[in-house]
C-alpha positions in Angstrom: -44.1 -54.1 -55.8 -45.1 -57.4 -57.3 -48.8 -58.3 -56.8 -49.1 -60.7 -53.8 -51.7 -63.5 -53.6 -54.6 -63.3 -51.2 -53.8 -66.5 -49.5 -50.6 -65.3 -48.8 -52.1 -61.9 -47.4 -53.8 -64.1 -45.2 -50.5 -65.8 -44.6 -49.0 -62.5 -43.7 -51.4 -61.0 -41.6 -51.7 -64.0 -39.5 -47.7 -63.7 -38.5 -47.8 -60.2 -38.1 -50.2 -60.5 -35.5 -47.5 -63.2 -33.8 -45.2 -61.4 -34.1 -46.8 -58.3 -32.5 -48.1 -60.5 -29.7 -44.5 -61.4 -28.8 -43.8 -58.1 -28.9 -45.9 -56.9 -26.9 -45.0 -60.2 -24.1 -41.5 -58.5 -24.5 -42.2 -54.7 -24.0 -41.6 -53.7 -27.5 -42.8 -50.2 -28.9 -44.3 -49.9 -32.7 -41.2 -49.3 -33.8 -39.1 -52.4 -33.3 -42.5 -54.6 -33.8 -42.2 -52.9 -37.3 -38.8 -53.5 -37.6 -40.0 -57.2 -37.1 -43.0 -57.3 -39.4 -40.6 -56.0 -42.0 -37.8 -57.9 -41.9 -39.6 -61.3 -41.5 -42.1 -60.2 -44.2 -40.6 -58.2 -46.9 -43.6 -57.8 -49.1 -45.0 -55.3 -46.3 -44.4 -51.8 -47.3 -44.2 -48.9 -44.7 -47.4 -48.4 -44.7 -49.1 -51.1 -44.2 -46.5 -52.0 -41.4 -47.4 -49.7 -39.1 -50.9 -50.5 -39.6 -49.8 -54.3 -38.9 -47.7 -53.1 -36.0 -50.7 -51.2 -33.9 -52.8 -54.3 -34.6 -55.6 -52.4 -36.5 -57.7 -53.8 -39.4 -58.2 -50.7 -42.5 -61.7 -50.8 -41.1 -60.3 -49.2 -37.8 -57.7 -47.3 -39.2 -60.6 -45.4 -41.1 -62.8 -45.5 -38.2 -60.3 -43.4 -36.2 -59.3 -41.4 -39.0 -63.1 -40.0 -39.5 -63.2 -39.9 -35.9 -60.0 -37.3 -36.5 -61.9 -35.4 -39.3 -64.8 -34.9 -36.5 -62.8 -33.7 -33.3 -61.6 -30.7 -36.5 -64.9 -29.4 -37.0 -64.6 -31.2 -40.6 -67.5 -33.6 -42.5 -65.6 -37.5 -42.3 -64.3 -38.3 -45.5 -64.8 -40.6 -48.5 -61.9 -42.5 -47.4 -62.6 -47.0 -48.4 -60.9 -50.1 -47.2 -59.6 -50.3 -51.1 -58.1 -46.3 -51.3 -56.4 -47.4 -48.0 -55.4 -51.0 -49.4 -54.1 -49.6 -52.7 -51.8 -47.1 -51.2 -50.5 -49.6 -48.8 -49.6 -52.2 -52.1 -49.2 -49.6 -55.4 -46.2 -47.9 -55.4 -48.1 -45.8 -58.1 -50.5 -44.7 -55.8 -50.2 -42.5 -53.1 -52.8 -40.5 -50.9 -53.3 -36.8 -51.4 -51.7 -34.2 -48.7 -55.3 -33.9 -46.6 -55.0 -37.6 -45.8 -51.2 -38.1 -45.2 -51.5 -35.5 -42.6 -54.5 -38.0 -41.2 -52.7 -40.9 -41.9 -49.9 -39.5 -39.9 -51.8 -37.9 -37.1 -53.7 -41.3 -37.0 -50.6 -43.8 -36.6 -48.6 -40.9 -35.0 -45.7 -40.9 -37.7 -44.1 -39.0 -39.5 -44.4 -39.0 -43.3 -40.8 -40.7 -44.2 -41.9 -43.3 -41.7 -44.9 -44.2 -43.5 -42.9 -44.3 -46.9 -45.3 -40.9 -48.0 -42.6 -38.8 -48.8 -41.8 -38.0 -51.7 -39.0 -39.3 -53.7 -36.7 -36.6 -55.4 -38.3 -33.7 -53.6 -35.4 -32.0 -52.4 -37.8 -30.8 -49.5 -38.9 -34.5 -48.4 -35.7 -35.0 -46.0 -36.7 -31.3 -44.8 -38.9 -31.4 -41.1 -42.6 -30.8 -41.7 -43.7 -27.8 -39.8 -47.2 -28.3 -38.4 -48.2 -24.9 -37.7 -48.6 -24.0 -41.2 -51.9 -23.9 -42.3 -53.3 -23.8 -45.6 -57.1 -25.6 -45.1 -55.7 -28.7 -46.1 -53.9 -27.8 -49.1 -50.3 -27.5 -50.0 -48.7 -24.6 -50.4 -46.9 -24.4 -53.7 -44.9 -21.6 -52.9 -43.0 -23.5 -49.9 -44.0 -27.5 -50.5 -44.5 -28.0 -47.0 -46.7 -30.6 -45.8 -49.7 -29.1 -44.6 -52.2 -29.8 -42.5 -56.2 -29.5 -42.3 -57.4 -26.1 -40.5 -57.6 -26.3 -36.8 -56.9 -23.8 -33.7 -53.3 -23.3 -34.6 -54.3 -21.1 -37.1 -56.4 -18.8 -33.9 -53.1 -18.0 -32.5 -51.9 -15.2 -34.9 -55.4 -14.7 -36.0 -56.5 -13.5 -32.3 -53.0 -11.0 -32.0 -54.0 -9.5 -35.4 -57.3 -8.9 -34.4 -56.2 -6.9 -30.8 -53.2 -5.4 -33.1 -55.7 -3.7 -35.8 -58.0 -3.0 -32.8 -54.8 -1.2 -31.7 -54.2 0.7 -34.6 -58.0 1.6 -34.3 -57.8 3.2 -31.0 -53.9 3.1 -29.7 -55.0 4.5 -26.4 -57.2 1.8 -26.1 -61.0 1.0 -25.2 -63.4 -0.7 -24.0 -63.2 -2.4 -27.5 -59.7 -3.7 -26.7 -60.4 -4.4 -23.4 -62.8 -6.9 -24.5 -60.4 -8.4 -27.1 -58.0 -8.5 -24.2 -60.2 -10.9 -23.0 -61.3 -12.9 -25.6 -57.3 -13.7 -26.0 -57.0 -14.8 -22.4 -59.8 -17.1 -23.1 -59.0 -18.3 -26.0 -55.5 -19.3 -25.4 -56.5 -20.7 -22.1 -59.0 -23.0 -23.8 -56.3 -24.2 -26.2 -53.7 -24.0 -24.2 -52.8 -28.1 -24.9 -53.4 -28.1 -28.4 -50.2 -26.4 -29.2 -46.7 -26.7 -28.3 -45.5 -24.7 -25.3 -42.9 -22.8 -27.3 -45.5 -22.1 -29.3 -47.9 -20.8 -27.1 -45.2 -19.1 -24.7 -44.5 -16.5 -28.1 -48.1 -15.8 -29.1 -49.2 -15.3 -25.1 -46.1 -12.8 -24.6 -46.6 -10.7 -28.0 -50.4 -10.5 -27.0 -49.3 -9.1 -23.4 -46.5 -6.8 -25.4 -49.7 -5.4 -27.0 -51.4 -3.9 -23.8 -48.6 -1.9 -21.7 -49.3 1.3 -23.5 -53.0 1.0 -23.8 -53.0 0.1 -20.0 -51.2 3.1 -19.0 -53.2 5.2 -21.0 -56.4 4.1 -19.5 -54.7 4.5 -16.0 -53.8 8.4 -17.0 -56.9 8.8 -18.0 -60.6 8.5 -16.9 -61.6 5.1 -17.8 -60.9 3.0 -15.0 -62.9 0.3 -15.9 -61.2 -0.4 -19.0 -57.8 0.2 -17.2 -59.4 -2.3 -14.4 -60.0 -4.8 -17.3 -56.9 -4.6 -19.1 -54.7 -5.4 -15.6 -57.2 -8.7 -15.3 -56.0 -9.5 -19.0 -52.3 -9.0 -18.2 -53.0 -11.1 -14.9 -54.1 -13.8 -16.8 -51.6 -13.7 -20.0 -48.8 -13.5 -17.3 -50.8 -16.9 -15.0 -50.3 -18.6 -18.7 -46.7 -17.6 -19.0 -45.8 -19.0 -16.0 -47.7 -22.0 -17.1 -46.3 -22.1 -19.8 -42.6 -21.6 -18.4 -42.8 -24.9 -15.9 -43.6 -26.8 -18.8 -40.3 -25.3 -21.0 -38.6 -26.0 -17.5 -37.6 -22.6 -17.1 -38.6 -22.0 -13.4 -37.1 -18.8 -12.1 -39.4 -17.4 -15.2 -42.2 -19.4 -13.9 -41.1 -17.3 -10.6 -41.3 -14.2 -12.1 -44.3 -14.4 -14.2 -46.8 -16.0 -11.9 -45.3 -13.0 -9.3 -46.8 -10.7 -11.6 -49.6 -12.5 -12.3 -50.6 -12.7 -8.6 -49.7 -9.0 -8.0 -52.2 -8.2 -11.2 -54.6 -10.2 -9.2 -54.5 -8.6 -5.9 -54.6 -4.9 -7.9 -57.4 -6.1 -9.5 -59.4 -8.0 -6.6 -59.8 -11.2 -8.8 -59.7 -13.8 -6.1 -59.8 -16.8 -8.3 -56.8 -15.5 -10.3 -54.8 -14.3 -7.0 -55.5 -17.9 -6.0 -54.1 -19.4 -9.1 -50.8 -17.7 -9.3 -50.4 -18.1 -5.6 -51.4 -22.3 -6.2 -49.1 -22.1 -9.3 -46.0 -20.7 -7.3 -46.7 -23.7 -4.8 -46.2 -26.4 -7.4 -42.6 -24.6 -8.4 -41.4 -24.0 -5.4 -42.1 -28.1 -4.4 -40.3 -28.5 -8.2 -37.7 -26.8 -6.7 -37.7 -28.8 -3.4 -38.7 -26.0 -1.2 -41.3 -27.7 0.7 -41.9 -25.1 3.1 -42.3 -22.1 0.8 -44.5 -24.5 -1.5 -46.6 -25.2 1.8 -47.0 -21.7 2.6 -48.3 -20.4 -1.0 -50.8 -23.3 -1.4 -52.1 -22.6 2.5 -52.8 -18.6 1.6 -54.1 -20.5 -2.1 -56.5 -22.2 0.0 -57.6 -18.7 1.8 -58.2 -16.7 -1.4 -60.0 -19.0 -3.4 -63.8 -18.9 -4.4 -66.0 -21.9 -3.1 -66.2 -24.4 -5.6 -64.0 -25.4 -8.9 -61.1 -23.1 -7.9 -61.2 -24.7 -4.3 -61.1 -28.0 -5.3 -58.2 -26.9 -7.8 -56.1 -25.5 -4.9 -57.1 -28.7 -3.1 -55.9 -30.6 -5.7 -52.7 -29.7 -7.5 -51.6 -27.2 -4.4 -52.3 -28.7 -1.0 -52.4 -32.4 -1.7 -48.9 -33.1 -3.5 -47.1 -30.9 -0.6 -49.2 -33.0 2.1 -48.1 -35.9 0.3 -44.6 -34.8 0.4 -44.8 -34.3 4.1 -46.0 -38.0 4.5 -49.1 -36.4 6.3 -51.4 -39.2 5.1 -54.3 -38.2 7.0 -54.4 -34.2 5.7 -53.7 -35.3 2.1 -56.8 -37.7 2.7 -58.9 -34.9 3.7 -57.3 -32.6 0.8 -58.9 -35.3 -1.3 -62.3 -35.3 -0.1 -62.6 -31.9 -0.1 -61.8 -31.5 -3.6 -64.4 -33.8 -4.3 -66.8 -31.9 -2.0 -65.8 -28.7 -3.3 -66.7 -30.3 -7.1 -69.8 -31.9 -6.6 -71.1 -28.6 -4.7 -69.9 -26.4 -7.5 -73.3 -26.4 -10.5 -70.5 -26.5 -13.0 -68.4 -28.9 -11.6 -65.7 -28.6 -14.5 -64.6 -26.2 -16.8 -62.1 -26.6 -19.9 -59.1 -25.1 -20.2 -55.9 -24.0 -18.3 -57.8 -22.1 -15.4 -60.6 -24.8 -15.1 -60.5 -28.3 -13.4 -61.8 -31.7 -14.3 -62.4 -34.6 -12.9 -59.6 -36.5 -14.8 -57.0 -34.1 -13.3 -58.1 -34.5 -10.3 -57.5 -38.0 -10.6 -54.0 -37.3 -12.2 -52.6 -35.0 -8.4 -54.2 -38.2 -6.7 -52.7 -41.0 -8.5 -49.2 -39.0 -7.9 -49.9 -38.6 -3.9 -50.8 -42.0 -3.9 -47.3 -42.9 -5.4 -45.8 -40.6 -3.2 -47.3 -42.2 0.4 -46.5 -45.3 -1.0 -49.7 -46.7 -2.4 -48.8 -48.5 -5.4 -52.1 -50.2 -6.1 -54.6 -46.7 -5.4 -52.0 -44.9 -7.3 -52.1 -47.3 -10.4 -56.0 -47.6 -10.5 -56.7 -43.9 -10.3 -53.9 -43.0 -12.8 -55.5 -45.5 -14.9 -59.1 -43.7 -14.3 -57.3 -40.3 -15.0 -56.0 -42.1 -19.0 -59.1 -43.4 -19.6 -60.5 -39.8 -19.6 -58.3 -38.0 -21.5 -57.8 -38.7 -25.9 -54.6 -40.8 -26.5 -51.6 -38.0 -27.1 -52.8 -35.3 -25.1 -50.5 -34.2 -22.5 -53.6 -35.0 -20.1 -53.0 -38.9 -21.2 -49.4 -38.8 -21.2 -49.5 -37.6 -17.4 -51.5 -39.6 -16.3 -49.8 -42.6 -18.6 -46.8 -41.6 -17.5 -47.9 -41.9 -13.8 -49.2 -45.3 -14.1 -46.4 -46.5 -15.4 -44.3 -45.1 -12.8 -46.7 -47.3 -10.7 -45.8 -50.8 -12.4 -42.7 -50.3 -12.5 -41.3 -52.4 -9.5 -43.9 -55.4 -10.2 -44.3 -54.9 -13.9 -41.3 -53.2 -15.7 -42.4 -54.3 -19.0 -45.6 -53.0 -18.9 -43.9 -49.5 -17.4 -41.4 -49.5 -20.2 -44.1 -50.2 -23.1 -46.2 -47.2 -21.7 -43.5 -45.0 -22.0 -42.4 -45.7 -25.1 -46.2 -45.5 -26.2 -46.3 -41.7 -25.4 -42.8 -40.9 -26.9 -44.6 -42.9 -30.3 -47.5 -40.8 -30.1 -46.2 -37.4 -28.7 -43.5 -35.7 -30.9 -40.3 -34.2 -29.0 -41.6 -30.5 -29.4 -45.0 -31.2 -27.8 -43.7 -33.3 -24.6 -43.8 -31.0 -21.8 -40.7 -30.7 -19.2 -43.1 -32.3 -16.9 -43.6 -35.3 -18.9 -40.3 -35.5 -19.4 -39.3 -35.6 -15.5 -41.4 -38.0 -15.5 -40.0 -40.2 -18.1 -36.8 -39.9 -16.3 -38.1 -40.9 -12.9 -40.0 -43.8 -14.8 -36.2 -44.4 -16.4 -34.1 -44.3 -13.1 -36.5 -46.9 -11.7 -36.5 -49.4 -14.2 -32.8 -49.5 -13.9 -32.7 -50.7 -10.7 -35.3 -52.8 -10.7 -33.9 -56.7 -10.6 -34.7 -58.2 -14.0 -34.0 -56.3 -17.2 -36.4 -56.1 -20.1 -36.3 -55.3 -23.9 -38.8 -52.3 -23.7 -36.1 -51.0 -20.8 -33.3 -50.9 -22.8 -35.5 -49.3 -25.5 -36.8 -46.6 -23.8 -33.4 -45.9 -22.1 -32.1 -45.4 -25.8 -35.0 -43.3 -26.9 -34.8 -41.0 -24.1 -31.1 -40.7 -24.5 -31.8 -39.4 -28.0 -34.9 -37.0 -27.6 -34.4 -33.7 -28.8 -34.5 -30.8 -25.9 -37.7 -28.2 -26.8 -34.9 -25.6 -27.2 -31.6 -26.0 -28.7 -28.3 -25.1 -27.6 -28.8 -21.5 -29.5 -31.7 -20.9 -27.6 -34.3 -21.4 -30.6 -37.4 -23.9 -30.2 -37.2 -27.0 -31.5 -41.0 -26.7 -32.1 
């Protein structure tokens, strides 16, 4: 590329930004505001584009690129406003593999998209599989674009360890019983950090692992350990469930939060009973069974513990069925309970799939809010619920998701960007069949709202073309 004067990078980054700003008057995602940059300025590589098309300076991009090295654990890198600039304008120079994984993590592309591929590798057009982990490096034997070390490498690393602990004792102990535990916790801490067809395997090999421990415990005389080992397999089977909803595979959802709630009872954990019993509430109301889903999160309500898991039940159990029931009042007092039951609790959150925050709380509000009709509560807590949550977390794209469901009637360009924001910044495999219902809700009512907008007719598009999670073999498309 021919070396451009800096008056005229001046020139350019001036119409960029105009042309972004009537993007974004218009409702249009990165994409097409690329699409713009590049065509009216053809001295802007890929690169750089997308930089121009989010609106950030280099300074920011490496801002929030340290800020990525940070949330991994990782010292923030040597990474200057000229590296950045000379990979943008050389052709001839190009970052290493660590930091086009945090270039594309940061501007939530894909390496093509950035123009970081690699020309003449026979495996550039190939996908990029991210759960491959090599501390950063590539792997030589494969070429596969890599990515620094983070949790997804924990996933087989916690099975191997219960496996060799296995191999140790095959009848088990209270060694593996432990381990059994550790798993549960782990996977429920990281439970959004991977995709669901991800998770769903490594949850159901773990649980694979423990039947014939379990019923060797049972035969014999250690009925502690046995006792532990059916909280484990409660637990594993709560996640599966979990994780089944958000694959959209609801009778196996059924069927594994059955078990996990039958594991509870056997066991006397109230606070996992509770779970699988609130869980089986918020399928059965997926499934439109509003009185079955009434009578789980009611006997919810009656096993949980005081505190977090109360406010929980309250939460994502009772209040969206109250709210379906139009019993404005009850789903008011669901509310404040929640928040009673929080503030009373000396925790008051917890990470992770079996804890509660306060920006999920705000999510199941924002949603009942929508539901009764209360379009500005619903749009300013949903808001509140974003703000708490890192951009491209299925947290944020929830409660994203749910705002923009409540602009959609007054401001369906604003709606329409929003959803087209998360499918920029959450890939296909990652977006949960909740988000995705959501999506389509968002969809159906920008289509019959009276004016038509660009980012509508985008968005329709986008969602016509997004991949399912599982193909029409059965295989994830993670």
């Amino acid at each position: 590329m021919p070396a451009v004067a800096r008056s005229r990078r001046a020139t350019i980054r001036r119409e960029a930004a105009a042309i972004r700003s009537r993007g974004q008057q218009d409702g249009w995602g990165v994409h097409r505001t690329l699409t713009a940059i590049r065509a009216t300025l053809p001295e802007v590589s890929a690169l750089e584009g997308w930089r121009l098309a989010l609106g950030w300076s280099r300074a920011q991009t490496i801002v929030r690129i340290a800020a990525l090295y940070r949330g991994d654990g990782l010292r923030s890198p040597a990474l200057s406003e000229s590296m950045l600039c000379r990979w943008e304008h050389d052709l001839h120079e190009r970052p290493g593999d660590e930091y086009t994984v945090m270039l594309c993590r940061v501007y939530g592309a894909r390496p093509e998209q950035l123009g970081l591929d690699r020309p003449g590798d026979p495996f550039a057009a190939r996908p990029q599989p991210r759960a491959v982990i090599r501390y950063g490096r590539h792997a030589p034997q494969s070429r596969e674009w890599v990515e620094p070390m983070t949790t997804a490498a924990g996933l087989p690393a916690v099975r191997e360890s219960l496996r060799l602990a296995l191999l140790a004792d095959p009848t088990g102990s209270t060694t593996v019983a432990d381990l059994a535990e550790a798993a549960v916790e782990h996977y429920a801490l990281h439970y959004s950090k991977h995709p669901p067809q991800v998770l769903f395997n490594e949850v159901h090999a773990t649980r694979g692992l423990l039947g014939r421990p379990l019923a060797a415990a049972t035969a014999g005389a250690d009925a502690p350990s046995a006792r532990e080992l059916r909280r484990s397999i409660g637990y594993l089977s709560a996640l599966l469930g979990n994780l089944a909803v958000h694959l959209d595979d609801r009778p196996g959802a059924r069927a594994h939060l059955a078990t996990a709630y039958a594991y509870g009872q056997r066991t006397g954990d109230l606070r996992l009973t509770a779970w699988a019993c609130g869980a089986r509430s918020m399928v059965a109301l997926a499934d439109h069974q509003l009185d079955a889903a009434a009578q789980h999160a009611e006997e919810a309500l009656t096993l949980a513990p005081p505190g977090l898991p109360r406010a929980q039940i309250h939460s994502w159990a009772r209040l969206p069925v109250l709210a379906q029931q139009g019993r404005e009042r009850d789903a008011d007092q669901a509310l404040a309970a929640a928040s009673d039951e929080l503030d009373a609790d000396p925790v008051g959150s917890a990470p992770g799939r079996f804890g509660f925050d306060d920006a999920e709380r705000a999510l199941h509000e924002a949603e009942a809010h929508l539901v009764l009709g209360r379009t500005e509560q619903a749009s300013s807590t949903a808001e509140a619920s974003a703000a708490q949550k890192s951009a491209g977390t299925p947290g944020w794209a929830a409660a994203t998701l749910v705002l923009a469901r409540a602009e959609a009637a007054d401001h369906p360009g604003d709606a329409a960007q929003r959803a087209l924001d998360v499918l920029d910044r959450v890939p296909p495999a990652r977006l949960r069949a909740t988000a995705r219902q959501r999506l389509a809700q968002l969809d159906a009512a920008l289509v019959t709202t009276a004016a038509s907008v660009a980012g509508d007719t985008d968005l329709h598009e986008r969602l016509r073309t997004l991949p399912a999670p599982i193909d029409p073999y059965g295989a994830s498309t993670a």
